[in-house]
Backbone as a ProteinNet text record, in pm:
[ID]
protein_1_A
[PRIMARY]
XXXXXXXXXXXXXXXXXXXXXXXXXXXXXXXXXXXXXXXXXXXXXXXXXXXXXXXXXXXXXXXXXXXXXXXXXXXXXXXXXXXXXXXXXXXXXXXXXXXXXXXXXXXXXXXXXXXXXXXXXXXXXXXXXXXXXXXXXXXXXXXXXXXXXXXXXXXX
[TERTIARY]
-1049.2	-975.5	-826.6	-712.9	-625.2	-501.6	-432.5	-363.4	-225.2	-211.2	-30.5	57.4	70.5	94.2	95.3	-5.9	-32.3	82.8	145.5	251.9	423.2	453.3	563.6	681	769.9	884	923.2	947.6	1042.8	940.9	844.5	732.5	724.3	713.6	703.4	767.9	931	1051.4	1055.4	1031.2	1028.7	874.2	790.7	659.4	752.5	759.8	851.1	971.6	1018.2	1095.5	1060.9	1001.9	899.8	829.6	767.8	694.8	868	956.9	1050.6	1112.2	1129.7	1131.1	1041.2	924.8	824.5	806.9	805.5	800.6	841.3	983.1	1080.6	999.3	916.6	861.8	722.3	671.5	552.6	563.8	633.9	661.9	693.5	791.7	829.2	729.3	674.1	538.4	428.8	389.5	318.8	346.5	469.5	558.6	567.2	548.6	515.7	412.8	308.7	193	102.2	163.2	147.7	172.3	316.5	366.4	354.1	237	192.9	130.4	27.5	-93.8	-21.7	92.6	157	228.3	283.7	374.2	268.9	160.1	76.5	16.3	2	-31.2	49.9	164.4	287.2	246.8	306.1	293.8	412.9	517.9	647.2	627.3	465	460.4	382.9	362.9	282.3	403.2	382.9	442.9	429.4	566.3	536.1	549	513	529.9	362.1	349.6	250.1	238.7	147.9	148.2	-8.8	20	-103	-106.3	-245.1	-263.4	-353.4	-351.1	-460.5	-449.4	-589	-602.7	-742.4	-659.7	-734	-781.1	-881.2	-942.4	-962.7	-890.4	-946	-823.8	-834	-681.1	-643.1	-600.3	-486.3	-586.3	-704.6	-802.9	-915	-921.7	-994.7	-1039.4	-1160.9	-1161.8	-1191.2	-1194.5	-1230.8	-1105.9	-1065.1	-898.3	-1046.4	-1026.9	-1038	-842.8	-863.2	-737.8	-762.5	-661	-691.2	-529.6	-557.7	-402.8	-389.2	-341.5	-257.8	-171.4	-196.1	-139.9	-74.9	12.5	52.6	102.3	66.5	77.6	14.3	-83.5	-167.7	-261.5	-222.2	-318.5	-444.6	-431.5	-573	-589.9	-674.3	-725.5	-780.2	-768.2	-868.3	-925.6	-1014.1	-1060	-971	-858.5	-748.5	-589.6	-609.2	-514.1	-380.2	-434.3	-323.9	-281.4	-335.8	-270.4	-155.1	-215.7	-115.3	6.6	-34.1	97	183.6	148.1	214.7	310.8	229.5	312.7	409.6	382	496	631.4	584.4	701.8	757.5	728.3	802.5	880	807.2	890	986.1	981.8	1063.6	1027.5	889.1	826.5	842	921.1	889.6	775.5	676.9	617.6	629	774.9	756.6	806.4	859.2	931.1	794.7	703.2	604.9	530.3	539.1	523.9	394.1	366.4	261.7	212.9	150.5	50.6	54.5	234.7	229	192.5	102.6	-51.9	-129.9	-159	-308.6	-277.8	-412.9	-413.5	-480.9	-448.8	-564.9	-550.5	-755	-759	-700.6	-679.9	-597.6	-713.9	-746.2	-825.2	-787.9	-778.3	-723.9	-810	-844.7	-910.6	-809.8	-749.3	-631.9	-636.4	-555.4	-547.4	-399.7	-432.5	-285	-274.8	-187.6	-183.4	-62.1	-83.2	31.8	63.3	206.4	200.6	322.6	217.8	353	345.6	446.2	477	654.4	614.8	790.3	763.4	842.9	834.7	1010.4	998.8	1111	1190.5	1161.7	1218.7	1271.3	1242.5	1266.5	1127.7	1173.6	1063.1	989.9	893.7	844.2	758.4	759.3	681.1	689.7	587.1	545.2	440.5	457.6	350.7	383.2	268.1	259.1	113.1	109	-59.2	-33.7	-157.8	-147.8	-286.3	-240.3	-365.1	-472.1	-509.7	-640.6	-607.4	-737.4	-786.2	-732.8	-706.7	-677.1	-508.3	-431.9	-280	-243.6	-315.8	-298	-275.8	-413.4	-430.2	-337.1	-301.3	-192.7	-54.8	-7.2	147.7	167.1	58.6	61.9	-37.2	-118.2	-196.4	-292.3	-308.6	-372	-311.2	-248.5	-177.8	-243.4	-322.2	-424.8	-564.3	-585.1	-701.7	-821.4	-836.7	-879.1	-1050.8	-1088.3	-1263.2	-1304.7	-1221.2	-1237.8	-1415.4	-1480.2	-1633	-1692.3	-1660.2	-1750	-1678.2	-1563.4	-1521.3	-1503.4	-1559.1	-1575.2	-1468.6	-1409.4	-1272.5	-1304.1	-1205.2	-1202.7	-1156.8
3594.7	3506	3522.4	3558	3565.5	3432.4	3354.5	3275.5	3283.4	3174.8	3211.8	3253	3163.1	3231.1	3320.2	3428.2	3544.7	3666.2	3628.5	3727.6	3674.5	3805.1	3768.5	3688.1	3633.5	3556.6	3626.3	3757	3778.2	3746.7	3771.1	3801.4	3596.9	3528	3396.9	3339.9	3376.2	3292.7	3354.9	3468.7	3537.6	3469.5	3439.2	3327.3	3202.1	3180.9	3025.8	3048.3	3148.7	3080.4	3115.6	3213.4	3250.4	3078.6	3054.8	2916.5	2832.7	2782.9	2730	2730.4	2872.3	2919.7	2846.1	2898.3	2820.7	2716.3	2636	2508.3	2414.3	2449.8	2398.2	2436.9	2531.2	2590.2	2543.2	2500.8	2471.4	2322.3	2288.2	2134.3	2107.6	2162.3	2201.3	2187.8	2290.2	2316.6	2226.6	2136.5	2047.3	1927.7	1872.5	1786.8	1795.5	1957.3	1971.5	1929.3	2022.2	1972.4	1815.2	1746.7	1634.1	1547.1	1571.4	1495.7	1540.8	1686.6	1697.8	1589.8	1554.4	1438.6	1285.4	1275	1155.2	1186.5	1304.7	1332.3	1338.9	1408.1	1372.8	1242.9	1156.8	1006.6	918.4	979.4	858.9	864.4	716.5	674.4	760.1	783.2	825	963.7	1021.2	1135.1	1086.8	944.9	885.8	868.1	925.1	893.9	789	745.3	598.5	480.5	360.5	189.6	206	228.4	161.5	62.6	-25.4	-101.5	-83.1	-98.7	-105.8	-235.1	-298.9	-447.6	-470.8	-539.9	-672.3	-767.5	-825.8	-978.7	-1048.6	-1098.3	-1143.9	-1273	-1325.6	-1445.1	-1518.8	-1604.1	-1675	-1681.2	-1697.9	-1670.2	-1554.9	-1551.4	-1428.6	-1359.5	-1352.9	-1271.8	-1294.3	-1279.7	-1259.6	-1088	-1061.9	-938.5	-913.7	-1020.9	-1044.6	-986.2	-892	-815.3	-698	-728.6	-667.1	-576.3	-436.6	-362.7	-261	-232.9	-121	-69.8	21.7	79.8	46.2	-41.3	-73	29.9	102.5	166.6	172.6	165.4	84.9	222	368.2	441.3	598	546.9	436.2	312.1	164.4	86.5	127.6	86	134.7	67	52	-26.7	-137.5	-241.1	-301.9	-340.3	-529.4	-533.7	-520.1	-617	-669.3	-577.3	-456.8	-405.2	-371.5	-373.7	-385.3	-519.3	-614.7	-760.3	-789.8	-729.8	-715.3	-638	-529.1	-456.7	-510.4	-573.4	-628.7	-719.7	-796.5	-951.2	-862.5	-784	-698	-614.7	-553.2	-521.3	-642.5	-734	-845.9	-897.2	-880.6	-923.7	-851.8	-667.1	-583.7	-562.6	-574.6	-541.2	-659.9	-779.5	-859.9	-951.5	-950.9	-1046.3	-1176.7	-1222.9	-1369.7	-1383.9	-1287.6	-1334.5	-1344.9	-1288.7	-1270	-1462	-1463.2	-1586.1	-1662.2	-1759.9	-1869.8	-1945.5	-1941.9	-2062.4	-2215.5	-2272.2	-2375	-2530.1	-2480.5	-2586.4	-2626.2	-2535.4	-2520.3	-2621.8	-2688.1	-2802.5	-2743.4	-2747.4	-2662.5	-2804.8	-2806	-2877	-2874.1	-2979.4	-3003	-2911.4	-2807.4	-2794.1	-2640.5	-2657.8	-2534.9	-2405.1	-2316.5	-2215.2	-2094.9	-2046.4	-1967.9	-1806.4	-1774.5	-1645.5	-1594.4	-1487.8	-1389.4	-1271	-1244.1	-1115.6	-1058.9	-886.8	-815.6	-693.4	-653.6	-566.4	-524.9	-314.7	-272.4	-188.1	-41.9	27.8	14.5	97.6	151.3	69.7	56.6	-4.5	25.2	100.8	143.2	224.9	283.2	381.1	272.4	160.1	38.8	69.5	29.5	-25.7	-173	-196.3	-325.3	-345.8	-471.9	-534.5	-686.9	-720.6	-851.1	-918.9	-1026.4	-1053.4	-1231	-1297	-1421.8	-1492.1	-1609.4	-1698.9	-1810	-1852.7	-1955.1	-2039.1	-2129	-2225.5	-2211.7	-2181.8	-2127.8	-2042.2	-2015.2	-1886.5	-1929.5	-2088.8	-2071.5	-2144	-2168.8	-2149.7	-1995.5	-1934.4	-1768.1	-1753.2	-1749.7	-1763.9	-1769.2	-1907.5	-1950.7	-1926.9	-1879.6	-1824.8	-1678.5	-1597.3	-1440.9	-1383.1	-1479.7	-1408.7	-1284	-1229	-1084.2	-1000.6	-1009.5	-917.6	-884.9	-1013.4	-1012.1	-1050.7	-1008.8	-1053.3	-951.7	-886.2	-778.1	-761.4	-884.9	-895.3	-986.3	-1061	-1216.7	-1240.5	-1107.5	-1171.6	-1172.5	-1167.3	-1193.1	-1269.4	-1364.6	-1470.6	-1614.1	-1703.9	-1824.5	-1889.1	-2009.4	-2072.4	-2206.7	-2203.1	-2300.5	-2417.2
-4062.3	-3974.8	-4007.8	-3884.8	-3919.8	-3837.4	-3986.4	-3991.5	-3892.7	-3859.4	-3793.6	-3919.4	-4065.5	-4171.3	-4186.1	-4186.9	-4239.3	-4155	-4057	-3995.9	-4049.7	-4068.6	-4063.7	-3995.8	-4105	-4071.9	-3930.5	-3898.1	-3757.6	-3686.7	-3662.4	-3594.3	-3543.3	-3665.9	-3607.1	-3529.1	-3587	-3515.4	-3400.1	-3335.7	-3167.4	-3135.3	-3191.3	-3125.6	-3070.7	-3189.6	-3161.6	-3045.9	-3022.4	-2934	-2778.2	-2782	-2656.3	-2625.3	-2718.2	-2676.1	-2625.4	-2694.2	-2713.5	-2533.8	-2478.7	-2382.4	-2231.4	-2281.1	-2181.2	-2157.3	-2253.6	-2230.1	-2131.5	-2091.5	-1979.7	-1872	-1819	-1697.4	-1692.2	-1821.3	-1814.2	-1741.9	-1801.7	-1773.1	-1628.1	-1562.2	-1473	-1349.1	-1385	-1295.1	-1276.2	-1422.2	-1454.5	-1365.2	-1372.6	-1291.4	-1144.3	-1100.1	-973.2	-920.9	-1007.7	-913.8	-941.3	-1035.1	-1033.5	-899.4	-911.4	-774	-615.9	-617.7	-524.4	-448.2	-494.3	-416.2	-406.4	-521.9	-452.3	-341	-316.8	-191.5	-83.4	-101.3	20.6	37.9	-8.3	-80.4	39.7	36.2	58.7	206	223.6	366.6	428.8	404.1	474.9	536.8	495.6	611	718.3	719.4	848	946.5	1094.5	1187.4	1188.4	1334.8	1405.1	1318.7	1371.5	1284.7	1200.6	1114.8	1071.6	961.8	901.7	821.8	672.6	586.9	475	448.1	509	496.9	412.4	333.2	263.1	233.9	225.7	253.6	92.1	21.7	-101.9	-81.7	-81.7	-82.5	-184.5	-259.2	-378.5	-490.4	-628.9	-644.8	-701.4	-787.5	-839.1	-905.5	-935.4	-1007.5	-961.5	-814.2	-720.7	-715.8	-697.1	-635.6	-501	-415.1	-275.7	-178.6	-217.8	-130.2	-19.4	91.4	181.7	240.3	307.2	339.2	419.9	524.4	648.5	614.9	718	742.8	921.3	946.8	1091	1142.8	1211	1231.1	1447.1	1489.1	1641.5	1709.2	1672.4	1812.8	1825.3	1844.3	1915.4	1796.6	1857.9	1789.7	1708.2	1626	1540.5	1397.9	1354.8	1179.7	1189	1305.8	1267.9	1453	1407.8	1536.8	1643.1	1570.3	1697.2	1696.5	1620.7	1614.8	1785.5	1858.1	1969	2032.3	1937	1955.1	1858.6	1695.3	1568.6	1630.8	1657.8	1696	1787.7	1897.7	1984.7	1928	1860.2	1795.7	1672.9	1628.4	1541.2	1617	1726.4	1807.8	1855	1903.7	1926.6	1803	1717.9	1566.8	1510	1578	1476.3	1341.9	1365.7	1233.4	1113.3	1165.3	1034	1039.3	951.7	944.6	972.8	907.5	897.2	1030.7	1105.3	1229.6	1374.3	1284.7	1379.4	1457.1	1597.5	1642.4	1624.2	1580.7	1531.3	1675.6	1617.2	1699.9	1660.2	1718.1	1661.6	1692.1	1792.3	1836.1	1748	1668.6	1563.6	1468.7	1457.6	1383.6	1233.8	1141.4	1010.6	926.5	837	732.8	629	552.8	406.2	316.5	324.6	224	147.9	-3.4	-58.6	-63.4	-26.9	-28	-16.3	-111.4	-110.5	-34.6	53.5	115	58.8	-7.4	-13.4	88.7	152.2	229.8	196.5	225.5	202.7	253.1	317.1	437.2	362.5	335.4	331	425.5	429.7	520.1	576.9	715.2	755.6	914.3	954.9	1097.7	1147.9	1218.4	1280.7	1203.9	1081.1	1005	881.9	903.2	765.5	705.1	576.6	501.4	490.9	508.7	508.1	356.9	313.1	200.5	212.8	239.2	294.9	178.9	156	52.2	35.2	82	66.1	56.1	20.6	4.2	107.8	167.1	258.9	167.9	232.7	175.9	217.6	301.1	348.7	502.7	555.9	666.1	776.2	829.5	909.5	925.8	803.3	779	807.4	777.8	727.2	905.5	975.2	1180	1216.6	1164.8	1266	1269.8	1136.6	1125.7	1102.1	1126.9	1121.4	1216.2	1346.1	1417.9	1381.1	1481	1418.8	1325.9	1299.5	1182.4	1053	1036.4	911.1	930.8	1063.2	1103	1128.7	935.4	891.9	959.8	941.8	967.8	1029.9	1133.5	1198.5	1214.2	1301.6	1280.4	1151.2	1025	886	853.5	852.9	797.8	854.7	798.5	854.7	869.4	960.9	1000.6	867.6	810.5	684.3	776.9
[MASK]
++++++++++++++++++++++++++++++++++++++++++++++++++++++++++++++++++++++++++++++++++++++++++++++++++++++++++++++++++++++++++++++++++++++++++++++++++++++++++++

């Protein structure tokens, strides 16, 4: 068996710097193709307004997060996606600007909903992220927008 020891001093220090050398390229490259699959990953090669929605039920260590990708051209991600989109072009893509239903009467009762919308809408970036007290606070001041599974969830 032969040692790295066992060669000579010149012989090591031209190893060493050959490695010394590579390293920068190895890395390099490493770094590349790392950040390949996040670059394909990223939303910012999605055309058009779209949005990445979810909706957590319960509180902060909940695992009940249902999530689509909304996407408005053409409508698509969930049931009511060309109602969401609508009420978002009217909004300019902001959430909170998005119009309520301010008829709706909802119970005092705590059953916590978090939702959260990111994505680009008009070449902005959007990040939206709030809790309502329950399913149908959530209805009534964000419409379809988060209205990921309306037939499997019951009106609190």
């Amino acid at each position: 068996m032969t040692y790295f020891s066992d060669f000579p001093q010149r012989s090591r220090s031209r190893a060493a710097r050959a490695v010394r050398r590579a390293l920068p390229a190895a890395a390099a490259l490493l770094l590349a193709v790392g950040a390949a699959p996040a670059l394909a990953a990223s939303g910012d090669a999605l055309p058009g307004n779209w949005l990445q929605l979810t909706v957590t039920r319960g509180d902060a260590r909940s695992s009940d997060t249902r999530g689509t990708l909304l996407m408005c051209d053409p409508p698509q991600g969930h049931s009511r996606a060309a109602e969401a989109c609508d009420m978002l072009t009217r909004a300019d893509g902001d959430v909170d600007a998005v119009p309520g239903d301010g008829d709706r009467v909802c119970p005092l009762v705590y059953a916590p909903v978090t939702v959260r919308a990111q994505g680009r809408w008009n070449g902005r970036a959007v990040d939206y992220r709030h809790t309502f007290s329950n399913d149908c606070e959530r209805e009534a001041l964000t419409g379809a927008v988060f209205a990921l599974d309306d037939e499997q969830v019951p009106e609190v």
